[in-house]
C-alpha positions as CSV (number, residue, x, y, z in Angstrom):
1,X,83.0,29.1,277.7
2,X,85.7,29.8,275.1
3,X,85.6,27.8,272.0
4,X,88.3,25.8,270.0
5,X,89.8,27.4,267.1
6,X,88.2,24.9,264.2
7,X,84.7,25.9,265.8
8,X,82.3,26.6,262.3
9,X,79.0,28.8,262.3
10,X,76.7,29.6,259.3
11,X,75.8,32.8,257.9
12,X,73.1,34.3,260.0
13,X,74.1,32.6,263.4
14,X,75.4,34.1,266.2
15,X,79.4,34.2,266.1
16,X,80.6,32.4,269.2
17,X,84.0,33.7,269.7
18,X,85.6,36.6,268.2
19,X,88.2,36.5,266.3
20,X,89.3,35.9,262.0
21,X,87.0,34.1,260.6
22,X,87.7,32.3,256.9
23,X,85.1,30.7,254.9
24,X,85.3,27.1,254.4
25,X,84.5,26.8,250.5
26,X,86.0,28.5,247.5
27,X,86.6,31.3,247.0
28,X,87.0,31.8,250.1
29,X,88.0,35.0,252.2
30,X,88.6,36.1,255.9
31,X,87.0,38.3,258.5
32,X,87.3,39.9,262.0
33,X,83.4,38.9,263.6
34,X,83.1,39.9,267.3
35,X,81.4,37.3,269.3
36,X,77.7,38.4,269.7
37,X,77.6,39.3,265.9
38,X,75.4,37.9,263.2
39,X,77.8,35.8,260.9
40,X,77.5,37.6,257.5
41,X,76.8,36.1,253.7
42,X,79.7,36.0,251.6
43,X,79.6,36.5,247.5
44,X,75.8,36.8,247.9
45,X,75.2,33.6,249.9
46,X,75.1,31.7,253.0
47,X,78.5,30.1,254.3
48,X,80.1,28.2,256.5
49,X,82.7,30.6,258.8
50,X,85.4,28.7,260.6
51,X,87.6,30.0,263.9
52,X,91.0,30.3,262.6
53,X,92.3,32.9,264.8
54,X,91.2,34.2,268.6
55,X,91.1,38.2,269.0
């Protein structure tokens, strides 16, 4: 089942949807994750990714 854009996962879940993914807190940065994929650490640390585009 396809999720909302808005949808969040932490570093070292599995990403839901693929798509661009940005990280919540500053700095902050985007990524293309394909759904199945661990969701990586930014700047050395866990993060909180959130949906902001669908591929």
């Amino acid at each position: 089942m396809p999720v909302p854009i808005g949808t969040t996962a932490r570093t070292g879940q599995t990403c839901p949807e693929s798509g661009v993914w940005e990280v919540v807190t500053a700095p902050s940065t985007t990524a293309p994750i394909a759904k199945g994929n661990t969701m990586p650490p930014y700047n050395g640390g866990a993060v909180t990714w959130r949906l902001i585009q669908k591929a």
